[in-house]
BAZALUM-377930 format. One record per residue (C-alpha): residue in one letter; chain; x, y, z. Coordinates in steps of 0.2 Angstrom, whole numbers. Each point is the difference from the previous one (the first is absolute). Layout:
! BAZALUM-377930
<node "A","A",<X,Y,Z>>
...
***
This chain:
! BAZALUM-377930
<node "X","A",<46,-80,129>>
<node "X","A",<-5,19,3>>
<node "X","A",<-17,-1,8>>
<node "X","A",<-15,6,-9>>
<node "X","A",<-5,10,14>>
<node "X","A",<13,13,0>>
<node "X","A",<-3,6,-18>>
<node "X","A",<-18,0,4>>
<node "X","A",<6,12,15>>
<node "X","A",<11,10,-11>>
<node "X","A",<-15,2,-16>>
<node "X","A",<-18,6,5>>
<node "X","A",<-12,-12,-9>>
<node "X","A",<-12,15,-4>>
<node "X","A",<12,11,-8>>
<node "X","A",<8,-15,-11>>
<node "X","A",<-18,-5,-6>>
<node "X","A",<-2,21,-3>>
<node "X","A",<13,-2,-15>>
<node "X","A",<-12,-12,-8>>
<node "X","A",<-19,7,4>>
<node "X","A",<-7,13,6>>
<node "X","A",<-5,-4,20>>
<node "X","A",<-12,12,10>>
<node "X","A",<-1,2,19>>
<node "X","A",<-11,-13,4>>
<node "X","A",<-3,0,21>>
<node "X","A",<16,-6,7>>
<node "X","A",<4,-8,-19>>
<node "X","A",<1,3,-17>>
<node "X","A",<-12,-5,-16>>
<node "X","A",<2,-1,-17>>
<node "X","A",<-8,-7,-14>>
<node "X","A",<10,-16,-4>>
<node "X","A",<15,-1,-12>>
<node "X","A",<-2,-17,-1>>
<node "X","A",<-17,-1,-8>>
<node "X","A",<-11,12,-9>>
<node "X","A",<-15,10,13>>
<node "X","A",<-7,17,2>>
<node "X","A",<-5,-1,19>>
<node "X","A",<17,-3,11>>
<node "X","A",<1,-17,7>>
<node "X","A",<19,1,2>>
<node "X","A",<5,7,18>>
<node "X","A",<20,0,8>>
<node "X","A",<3,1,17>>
<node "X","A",<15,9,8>>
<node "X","A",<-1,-7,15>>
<node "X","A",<-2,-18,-3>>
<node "X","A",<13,0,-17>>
<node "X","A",<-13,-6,-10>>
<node "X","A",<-13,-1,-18>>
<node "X","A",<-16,-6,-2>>
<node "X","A",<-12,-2,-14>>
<node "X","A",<-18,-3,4>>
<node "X","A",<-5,-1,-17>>
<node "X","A",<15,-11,-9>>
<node "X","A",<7,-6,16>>
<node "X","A",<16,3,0>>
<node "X","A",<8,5,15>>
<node "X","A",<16,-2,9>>
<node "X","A",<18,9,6>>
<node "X","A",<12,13,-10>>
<node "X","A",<10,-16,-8>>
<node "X","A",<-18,-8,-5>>
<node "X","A",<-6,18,-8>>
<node "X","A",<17,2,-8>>
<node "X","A",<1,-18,-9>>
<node "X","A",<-22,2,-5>>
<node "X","A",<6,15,-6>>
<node "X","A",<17,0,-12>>
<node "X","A",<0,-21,-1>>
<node "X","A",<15,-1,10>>
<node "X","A",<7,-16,9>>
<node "X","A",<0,3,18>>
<node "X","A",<17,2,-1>>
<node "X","A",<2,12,-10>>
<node "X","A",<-13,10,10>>
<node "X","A",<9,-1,14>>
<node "X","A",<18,5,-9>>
<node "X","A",<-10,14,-7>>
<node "X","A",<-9,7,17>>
<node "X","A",<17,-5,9>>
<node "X","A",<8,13,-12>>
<node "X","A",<-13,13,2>>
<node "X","A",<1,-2,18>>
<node "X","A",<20,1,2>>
<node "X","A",<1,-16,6>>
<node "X","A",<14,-13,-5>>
<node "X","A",<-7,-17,-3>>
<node "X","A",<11,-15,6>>
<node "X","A",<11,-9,-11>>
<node "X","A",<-13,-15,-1>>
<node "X","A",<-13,10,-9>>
<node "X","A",<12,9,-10>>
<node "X","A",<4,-17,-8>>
<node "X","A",<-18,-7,0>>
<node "X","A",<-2,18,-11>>
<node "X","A",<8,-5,-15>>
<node "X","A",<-16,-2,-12>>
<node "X","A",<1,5,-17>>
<node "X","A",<-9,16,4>>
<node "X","A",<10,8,11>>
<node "X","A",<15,-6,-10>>
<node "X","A",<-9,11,-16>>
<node "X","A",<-3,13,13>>
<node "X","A",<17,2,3>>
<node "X","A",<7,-1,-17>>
<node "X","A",<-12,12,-6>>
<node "X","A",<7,11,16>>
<node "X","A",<17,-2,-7>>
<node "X","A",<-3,4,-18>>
<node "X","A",<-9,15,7>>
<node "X","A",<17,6,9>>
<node "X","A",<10,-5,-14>>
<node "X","A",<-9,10,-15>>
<node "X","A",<-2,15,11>>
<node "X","A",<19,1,4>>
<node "X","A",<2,-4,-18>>
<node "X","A",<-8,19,-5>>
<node "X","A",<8,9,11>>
<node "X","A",<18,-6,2>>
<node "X","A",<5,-10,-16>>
<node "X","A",<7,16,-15>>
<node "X","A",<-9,-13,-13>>
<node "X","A",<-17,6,9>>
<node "X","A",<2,17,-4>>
<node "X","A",<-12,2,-14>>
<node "X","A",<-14,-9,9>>
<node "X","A",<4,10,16>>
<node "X","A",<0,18,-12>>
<node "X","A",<-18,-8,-10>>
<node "X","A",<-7,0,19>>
<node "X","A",<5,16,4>>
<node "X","A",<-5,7,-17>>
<node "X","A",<-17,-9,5>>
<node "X","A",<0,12,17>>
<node "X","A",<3,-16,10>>
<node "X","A",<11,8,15>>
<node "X","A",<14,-9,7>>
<node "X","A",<-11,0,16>>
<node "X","A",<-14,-10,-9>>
<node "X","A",<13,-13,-8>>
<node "X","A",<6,-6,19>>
<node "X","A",<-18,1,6>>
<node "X","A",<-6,-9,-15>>
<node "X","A",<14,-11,-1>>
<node "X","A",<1,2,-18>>
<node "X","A",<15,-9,-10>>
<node "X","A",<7,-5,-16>>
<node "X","A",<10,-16,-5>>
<node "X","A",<10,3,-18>>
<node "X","A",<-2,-10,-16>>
<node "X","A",<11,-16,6>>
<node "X","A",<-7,-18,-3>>
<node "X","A",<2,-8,18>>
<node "X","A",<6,16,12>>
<node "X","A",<-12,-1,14>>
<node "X","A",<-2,-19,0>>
<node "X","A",<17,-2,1>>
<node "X","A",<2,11,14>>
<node "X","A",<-14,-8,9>>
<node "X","A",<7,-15,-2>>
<node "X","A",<16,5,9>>
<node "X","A",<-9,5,12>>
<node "X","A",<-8,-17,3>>
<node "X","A",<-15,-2,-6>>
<node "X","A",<-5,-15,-11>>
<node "X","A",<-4,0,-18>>
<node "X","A",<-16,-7,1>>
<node "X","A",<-7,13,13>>
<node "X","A",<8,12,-11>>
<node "X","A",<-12,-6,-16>>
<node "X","A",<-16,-1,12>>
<node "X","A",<2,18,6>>
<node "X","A",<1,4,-17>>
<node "X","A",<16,10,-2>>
<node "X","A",<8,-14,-10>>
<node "X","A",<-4,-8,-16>>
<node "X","A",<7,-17,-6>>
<node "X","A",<5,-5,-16>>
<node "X","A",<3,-18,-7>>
<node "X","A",<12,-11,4>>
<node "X","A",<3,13,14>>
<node "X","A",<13,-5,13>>
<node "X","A",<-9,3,20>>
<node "X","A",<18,-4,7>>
<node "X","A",<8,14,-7>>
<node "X","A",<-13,11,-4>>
<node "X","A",<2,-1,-19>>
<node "X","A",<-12,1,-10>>
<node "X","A",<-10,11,7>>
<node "X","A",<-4,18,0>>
<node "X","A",<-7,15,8>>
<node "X","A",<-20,5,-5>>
<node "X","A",<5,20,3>>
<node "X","A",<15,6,-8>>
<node "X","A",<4,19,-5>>
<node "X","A",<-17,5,8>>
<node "X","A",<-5,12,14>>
<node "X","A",<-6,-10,12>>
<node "X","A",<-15,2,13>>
<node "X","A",<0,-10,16>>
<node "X","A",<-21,-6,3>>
<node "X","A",<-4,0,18>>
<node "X","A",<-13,-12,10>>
<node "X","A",<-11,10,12>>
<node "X","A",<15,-3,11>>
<node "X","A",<13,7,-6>>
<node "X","A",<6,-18,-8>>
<node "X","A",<10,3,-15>>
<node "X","A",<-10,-16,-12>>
<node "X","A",<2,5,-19>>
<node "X","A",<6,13,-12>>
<node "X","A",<-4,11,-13>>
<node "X","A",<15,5,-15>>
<node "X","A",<0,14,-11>>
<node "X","A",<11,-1,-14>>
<node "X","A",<12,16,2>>
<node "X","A",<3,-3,-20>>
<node "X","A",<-14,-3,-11>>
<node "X","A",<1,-19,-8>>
<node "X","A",<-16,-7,-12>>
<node "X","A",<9,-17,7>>
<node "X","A",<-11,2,17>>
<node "X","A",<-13,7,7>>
<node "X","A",<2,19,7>>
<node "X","A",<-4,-7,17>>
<node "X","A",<5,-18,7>>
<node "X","A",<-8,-6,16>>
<node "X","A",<5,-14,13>>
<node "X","A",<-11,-15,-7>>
<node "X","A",<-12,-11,12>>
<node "X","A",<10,-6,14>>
<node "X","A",<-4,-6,19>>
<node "X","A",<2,18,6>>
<node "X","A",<-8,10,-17>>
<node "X","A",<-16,0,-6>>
<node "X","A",<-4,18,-8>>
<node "X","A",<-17,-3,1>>
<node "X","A",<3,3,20>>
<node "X","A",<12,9,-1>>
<node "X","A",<-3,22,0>>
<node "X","A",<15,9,-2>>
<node "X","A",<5,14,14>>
<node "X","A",<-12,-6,13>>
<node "X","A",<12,-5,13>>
<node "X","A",<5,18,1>>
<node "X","A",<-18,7,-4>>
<node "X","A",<-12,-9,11>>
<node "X","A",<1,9,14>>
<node "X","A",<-3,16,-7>>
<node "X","A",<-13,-6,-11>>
<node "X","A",<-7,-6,19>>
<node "X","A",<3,20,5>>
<node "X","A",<-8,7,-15>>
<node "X","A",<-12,-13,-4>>
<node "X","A",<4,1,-17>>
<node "X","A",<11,-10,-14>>
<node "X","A",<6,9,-14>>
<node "X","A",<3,-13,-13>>
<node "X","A",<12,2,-15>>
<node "X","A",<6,-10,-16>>
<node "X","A",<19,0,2>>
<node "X","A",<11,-2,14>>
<node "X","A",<10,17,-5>>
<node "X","A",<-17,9,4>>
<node "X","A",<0,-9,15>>
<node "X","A",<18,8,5>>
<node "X","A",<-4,16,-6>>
<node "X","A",<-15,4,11>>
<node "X","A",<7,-8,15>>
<node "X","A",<17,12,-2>>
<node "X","A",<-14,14,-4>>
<node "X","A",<-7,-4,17>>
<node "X","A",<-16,-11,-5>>
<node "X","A",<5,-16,10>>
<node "X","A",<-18,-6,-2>>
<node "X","A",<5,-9,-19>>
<node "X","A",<0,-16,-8>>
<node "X","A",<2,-9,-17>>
<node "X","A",<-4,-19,-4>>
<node "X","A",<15,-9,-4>>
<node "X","A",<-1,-2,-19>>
<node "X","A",<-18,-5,-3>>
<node "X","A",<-17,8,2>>
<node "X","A",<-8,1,18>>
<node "X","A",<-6,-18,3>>
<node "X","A",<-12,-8,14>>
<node "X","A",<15,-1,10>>
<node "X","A",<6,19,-1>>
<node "X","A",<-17,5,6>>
<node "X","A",<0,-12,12>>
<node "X","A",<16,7,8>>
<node "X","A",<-2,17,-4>>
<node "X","A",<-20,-2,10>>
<node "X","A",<9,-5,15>>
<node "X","A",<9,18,4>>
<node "X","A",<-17,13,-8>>
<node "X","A",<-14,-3,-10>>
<node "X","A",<4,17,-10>>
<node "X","A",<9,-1,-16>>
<node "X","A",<6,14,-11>>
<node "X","A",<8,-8,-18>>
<node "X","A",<10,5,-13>>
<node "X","A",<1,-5,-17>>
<node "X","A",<8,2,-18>>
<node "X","A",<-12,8,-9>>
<node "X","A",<4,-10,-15>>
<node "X","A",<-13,-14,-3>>
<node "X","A",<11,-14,6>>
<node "X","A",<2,8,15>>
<node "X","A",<-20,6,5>>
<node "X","A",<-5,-20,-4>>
<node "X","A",<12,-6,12>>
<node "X","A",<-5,13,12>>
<node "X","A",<-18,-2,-4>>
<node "X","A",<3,-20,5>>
<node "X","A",<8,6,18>>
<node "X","A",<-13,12,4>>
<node "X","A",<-16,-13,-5>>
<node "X","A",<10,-12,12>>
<node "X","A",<-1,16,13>>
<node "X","A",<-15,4,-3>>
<node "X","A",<-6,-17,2>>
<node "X","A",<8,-2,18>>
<node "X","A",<-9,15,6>>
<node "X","A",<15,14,-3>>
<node "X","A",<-4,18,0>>
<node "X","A",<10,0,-16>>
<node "X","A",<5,19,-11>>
<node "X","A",<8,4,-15>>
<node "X","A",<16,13,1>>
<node "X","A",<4,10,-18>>
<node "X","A",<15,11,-2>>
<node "X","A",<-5,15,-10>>
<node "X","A",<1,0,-18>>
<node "X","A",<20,6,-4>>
<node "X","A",<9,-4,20>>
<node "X","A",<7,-17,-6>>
<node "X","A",<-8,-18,-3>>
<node "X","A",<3,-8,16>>
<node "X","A",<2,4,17>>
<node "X","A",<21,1,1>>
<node "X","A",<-2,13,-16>>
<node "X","A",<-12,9,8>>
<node "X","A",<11,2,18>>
<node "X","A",<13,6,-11>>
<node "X","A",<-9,16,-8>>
<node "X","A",<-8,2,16>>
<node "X","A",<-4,-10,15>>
<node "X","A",<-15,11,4>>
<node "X","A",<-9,-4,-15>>
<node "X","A",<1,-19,3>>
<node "X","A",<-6,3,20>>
<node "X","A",<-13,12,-6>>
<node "X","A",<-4,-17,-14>>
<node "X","A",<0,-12,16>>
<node "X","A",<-13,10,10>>
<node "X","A",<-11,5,-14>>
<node "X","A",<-4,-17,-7>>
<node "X","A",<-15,-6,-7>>
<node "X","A",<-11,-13,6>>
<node "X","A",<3,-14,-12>>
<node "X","A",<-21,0,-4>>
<node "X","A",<2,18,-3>>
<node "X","A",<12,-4,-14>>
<node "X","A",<-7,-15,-5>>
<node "X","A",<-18,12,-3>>
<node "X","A",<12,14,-8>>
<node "X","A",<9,-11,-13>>
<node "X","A",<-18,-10,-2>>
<node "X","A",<-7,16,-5>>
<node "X","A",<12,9,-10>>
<node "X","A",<-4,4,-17>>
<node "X","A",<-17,-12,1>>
<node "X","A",<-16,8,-8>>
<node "X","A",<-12,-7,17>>
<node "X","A",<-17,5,-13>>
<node "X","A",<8,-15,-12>>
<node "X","A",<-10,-19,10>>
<node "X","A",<16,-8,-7>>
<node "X","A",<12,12,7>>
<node "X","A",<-8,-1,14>>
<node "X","A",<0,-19,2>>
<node "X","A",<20,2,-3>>
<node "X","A",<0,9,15>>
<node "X","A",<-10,-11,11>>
<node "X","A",<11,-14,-7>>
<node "X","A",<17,8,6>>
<node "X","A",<-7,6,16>>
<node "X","A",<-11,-14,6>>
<node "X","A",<14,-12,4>>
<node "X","A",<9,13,10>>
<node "X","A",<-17,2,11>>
<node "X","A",<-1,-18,3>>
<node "X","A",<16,-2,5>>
<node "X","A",<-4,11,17>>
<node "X","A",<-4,-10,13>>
<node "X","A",<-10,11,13>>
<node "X","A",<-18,2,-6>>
<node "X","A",<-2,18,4>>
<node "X","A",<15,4,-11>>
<node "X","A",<-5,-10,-13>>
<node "X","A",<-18,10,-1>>
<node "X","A",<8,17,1>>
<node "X","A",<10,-5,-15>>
<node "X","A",<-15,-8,-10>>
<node "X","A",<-11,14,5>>
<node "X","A",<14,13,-7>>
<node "X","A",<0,-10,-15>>
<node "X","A",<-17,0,-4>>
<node "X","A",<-3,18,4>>
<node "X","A",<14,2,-12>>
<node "X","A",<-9,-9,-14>>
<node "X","A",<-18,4,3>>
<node "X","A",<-3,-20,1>>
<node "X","A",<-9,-7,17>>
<node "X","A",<10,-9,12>>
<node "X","A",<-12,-14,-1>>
<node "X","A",<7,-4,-17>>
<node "X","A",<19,4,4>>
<node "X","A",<-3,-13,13>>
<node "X","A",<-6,-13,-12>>
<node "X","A",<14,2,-11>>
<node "X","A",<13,-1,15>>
<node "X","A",<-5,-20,-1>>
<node "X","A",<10,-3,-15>>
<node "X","A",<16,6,10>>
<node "X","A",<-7,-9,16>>
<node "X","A",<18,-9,5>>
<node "X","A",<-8,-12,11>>
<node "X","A",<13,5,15>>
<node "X","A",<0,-13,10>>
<node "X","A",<3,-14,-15>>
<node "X","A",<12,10,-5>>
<node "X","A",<12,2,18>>
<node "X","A",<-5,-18,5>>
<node "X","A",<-12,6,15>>
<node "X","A",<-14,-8,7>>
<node "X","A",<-14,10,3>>
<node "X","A",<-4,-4,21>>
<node "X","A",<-10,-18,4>>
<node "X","A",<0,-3,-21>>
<node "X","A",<1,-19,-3>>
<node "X","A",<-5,-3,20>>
<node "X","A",<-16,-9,3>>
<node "X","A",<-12,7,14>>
<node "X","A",<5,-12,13>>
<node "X","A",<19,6,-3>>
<node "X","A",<-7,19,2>>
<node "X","A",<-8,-3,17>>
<node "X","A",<15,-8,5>>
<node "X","A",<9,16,-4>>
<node "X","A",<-11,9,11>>
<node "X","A",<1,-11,13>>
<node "X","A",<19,3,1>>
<node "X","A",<-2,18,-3>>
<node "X","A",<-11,1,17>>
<node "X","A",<13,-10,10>>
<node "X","A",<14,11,-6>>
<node "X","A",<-10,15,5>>
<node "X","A",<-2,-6,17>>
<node "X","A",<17,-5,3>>
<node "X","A",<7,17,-8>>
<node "X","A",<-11,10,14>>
<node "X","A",<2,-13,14>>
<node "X","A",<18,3,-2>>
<node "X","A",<2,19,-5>>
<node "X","A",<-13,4,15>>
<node "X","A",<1,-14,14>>
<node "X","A",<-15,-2,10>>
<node "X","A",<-1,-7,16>>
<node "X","A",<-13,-14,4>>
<node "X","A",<-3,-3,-15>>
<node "X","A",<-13,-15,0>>
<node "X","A",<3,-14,-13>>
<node "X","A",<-17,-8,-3>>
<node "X","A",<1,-11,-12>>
<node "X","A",<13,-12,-6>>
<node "X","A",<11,6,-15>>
<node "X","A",<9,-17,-1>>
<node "X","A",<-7,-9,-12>>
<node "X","A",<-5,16,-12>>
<node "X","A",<21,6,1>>
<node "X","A",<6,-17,1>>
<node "X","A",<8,0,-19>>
<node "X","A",<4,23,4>>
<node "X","A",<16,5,1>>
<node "X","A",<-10,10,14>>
<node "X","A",<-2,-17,12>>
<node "X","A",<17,2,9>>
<node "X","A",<-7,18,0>>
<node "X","A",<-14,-4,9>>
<node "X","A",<6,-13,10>>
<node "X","A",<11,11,8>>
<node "X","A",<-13,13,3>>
<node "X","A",<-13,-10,6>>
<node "X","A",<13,-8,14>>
<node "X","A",<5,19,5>>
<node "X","A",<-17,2,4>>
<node "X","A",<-5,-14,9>>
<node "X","A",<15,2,10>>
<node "X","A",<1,18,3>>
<node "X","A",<-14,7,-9>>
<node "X","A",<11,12,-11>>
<node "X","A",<13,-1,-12>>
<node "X","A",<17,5,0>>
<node "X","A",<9,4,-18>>
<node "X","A",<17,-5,7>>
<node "X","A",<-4,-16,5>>
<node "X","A",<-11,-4,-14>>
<node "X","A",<14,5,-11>>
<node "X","A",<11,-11,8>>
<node "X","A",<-10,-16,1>>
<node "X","A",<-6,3,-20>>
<node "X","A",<21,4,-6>>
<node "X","A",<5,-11,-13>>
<node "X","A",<17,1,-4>>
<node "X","A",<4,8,-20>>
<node "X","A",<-19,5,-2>>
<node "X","A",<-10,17,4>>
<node "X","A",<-8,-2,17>>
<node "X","A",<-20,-1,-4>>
<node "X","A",<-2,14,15>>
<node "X","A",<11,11,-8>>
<node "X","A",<-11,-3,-17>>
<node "X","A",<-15,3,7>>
<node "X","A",<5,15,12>>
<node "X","A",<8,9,-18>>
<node "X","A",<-18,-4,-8>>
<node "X","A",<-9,9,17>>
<node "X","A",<11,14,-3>>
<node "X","A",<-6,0,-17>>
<node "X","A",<-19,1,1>>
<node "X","A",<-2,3,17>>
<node "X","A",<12,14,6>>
<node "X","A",<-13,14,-1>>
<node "X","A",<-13,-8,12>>
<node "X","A",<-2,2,19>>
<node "X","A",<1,-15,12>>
<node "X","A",<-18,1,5>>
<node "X","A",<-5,-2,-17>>
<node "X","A",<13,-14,-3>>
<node "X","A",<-8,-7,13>>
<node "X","A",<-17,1,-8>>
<node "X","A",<7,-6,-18>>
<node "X","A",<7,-16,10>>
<node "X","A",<-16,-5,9>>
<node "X","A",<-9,3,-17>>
<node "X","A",<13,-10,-10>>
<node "X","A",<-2,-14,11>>
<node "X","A",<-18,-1,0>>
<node "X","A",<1,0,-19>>
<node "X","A",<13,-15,-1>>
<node "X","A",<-13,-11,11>>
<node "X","A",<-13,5,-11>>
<node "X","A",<9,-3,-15>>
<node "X","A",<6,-15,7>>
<node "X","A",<-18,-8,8>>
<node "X","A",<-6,7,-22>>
<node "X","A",<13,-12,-5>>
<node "X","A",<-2,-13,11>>
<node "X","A",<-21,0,-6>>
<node "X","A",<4,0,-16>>
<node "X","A",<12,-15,2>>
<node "X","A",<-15,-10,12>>
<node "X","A",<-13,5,-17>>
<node "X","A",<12,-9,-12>>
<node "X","A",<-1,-17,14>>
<node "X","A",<-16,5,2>>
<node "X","A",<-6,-3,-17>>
<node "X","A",<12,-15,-2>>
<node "X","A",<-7,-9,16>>
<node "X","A",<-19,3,-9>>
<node "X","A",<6,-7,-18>>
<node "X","A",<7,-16,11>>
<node "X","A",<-16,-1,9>>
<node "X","A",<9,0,16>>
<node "X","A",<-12,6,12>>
<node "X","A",<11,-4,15>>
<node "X","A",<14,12,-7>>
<node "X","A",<-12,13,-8>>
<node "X","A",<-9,1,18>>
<node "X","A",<18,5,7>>
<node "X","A",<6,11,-11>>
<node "X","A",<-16,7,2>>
<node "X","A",<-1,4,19>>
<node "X","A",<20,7,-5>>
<node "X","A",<-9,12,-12>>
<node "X","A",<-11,5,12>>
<node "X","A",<12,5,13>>
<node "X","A",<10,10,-12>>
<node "X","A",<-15,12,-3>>
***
């Protein structure tokens, strides 16, 4: 079995994680805030030199494989047979058989269906009207191998029976979604059963890796029988609400530009890229989800759309925008002048220049939301002027910085002579409630006090250990017994560890604590807590460190002797409604040495 280690060798951890967030110099690491949950201040940090992830707000933490797996929902296995192919390293035949879910197996169908329509187009003579269509449409010959674009003709079972003789199985063949059975259908022989994309033009969909997982077809000859376009239906590898068209080959010049450019149709996304903007993408089919926005946040927070003007294609882009504007996007608005075509590949085609010039003119989308709210509205008529407020006041409440939000409210009621204070009091009626509504918990809700010191408590002994740690100081007295506090902590080994360093050699050495605390499979809890240092303590000096540690540590005995009276006043008062004078008299003198 090829061992983990050399692919981990062979692929930097920070620049993997970089495909997915946006990571900042950090002291000798890298932060971020977390992909896997939802935060505004970075918790998330990656280390180059230890390999590794950690997540101080969600916890999760781990290697490449781990991130990888969190990340896409993959099996181990097929983490490792993709960062093994990334890495240029052949697995043994072992794994190869171990990697035989069905998956990968749709994977590679979907791979071979890819190679097999594209060869179609541009070697088969019955593929000459879709290949002439495609040039008429300004797709280059250049763009069709780039693109992959294919065509299968109007045949009942032609790619499923070549498939087949290639040997895959039926059923994988109806999962991936490429086959359609009838009744009575024979798996056997494979009758019965025919293709979903016959005499279409046919548009591979990429992952964010490169992974061919679905397909749109375009009938090349119009037929009221089906729809214009026919996608690849839900399967184990496609899910269109995940899925953005042309962001494998985007992403990292969205990263350069920190811009997206997002467009309706996959021909626009072609266009521009053959025009020279590379920074463009199109949802697969659907308007943009949660989940678009969610991948798309991961590479820029900036996002230029555009949209069909018809009103079909403004609410479907007004639903993706609010989505954008609710994560906190710096979203615009891009409109091709009046007469220089309806969509972006028309535009490119009467002149590139215009559609660039369109790109880098856009309008912030509250701009436009203030300029269509506005237009044609008499702001002297109360009722006109409530229809504004009525159309703009959810569109303020969906932004979630307060500062903005003002700006925008205080625009609005300069706009229609009507205090703020009142704009304000009608913004409750589109309050969304936030936090119902994305299942998140405000911070210590439904946690009783006692729960909340505890919290505190641990917070204090993280602090302390996070500075011991990232500043080591020598001599380091230990004068009060931790054990029983820590006892339950996944800090005890911790501080078992530490407290023996010091007792034997009155300082610690990182190494050897590392070594004593490694569990096998699991993050090392130094390594945690060293990432977390490098997080919120990489701008301090060590003589400060060394004051923040004797301070900390004074206010964990505090905290601990306020606990330990409070726990004494409860006995206390129990011992007196007993009548125990014995035992009151005792806890008592206790109570006495704790002050």
């Amino acid at each position: 079995m090829t061992d983990t280690s050399e692919i981990k060798n062979k692929i930097d951890i920070v620049d993997f994680i970089s495909e997915y967030v946006q990571l900042k110099p950090s002291g000798i690491n890298h932060k971020a805030c977390c992909p896997f949950h939802q935060e505004k201040t970075p918790s998330f940090m990656a280390s180059r030199d230890r390999q590794s992830f950690h997540c101080f707000g969600c916890g999760k933490g781990g290697d490449i494989f781990t991130f990888l797996q969190d990340m896409e929902g993959m099996e181990f296995v097929e983490a490792l047979k993709f960062l093994a192919d990334r890495a240029g390293i052949q697995l043994t035949h072992e794994i190869s058989k171990v990697n035989t879910s069905q998956k990968n197996r749709i994977k590679d169908i979907n791979t071979a269906a890819a190679r097999f329509f594209n060869k179609f187009l541009v070697q088969m003579d019955s593929a000459k009207d879709a290949l002439d269509y495609l040039h008429e449409r300004g797709i280059a010959d250049e763009s069709i191998e780039d693109w992959q674009i294919g065509y299968v003709s109007n045949q009942w079972d032609l790619l499923t029976q070549y498939l087949l003789k290639k040997g895959h199985s039926i059923d994988d063949l109806v999962s991936a979604g490429l086959t359609i059975k009838k009744d009575n259908a024979n798996a056997m022989s494979g009758k019965g059963f025919y293709d979903r994309f016959r005499g279409r033009i046919m548009f591979p969909i990429w992952d964010i890796h490169g992974i061919v997982v679905g397909f749109t077809g375009r009938q090349l000859v119009p037929d009221d029988r089906s729809g214009k376009y026919v996608n690849t239906p839900q399967t184990l590898v496609f899910d269109k609400s995940n899925l953005v068209f042309g962001l494998n080959k985007a992403k990292q010049e969205i990263r350069k530009k920190n811009l997206i450019v997002v467009v309706e149709g996959q021909t626009d996304v072609i266009s521009c890229h053959h025009a020279g903007m590379q920074n463009v993408v199109a949802s697969s089919g659907t308007a943009l989800t949660e989940g678009h926005i969610k991948l798309l946040k991961r590479y820029s927070e900036n996002m230029n759309m555009a949209f069909d003007s018809d009103p079909a294609g403004e609410a479907a882009a007004k639903r993706g925008i609010d989505l954008a504007i609710s994560a906190g996007m710096n979203v615009k608005v891009i409109q091709i002048p009046e007469g220089c075509g309806k969509d972006p590949d028309e535009c490119i085609k009467k002149d590139k220049k215009v559609w660039f010039d369109a790109v880098d003119n856009a309008k912030a989308v509250m701009d436009w939301y203030f300029e269509r709210a506005f237009f044609n509205k008499n702001t002297s008529d109360p009722k006109e002027k409530q229809a504004i407020a009525n159309q703009l006041l959810p569109e303020i409440n969906l932004i979630p910085y307060a500062v903005e939000k003002d700006y925008w409210l205080k625009e609005l009621s300069g706009r229609l002579g009507v205090d703020t204070t009142v704009l304000r009091e009608d913004l409750k009626r589109f309050d969304k409630n936030k936090l119902e509504t994305r299942n998140v918990k405000p911070e210590n809700q439904n946690k009783s006090l006692k729960d909340q010191e505890k919290d505190r408590l641990g917070l204090l002994f993280e602090n302390f250990f996070v500075l011991l740690l990232k500043f080591p100081t020598p001599n380091f007295e230990f004068t009060l017994n931790f054990e029983s506090a820590l006892s339950t902590s996944i800090y005890f080994p911790l501080y078992k560890a530490i407290k023996e360093a010091y007792t034997l050699n009155n300082s610690i050495d990182i190494n050897t604590l590392r070594g004593k605390l490694n569990s096998e499979g699991k993050e090392n809890i130094v390594d945690i807590l060293l990432m977390k240092g490098e997080l919120d303590f990489s701008a301090i000096s060590p003589d400060v460190a060394k004051s923040e540690i004797e301070s900390t540590f004074t206010e964990i005995k505090k905290e601990l002797n306020r606990n330990s009276r409070q726990e004494l006043q409860v006995l206390i008062e129990n011992a007196e409604r007993k009548g125990d004078q014995e035992e009151l008299k005792e806890l008592l003198e206790k109570f006495r040495e704790l002050n």
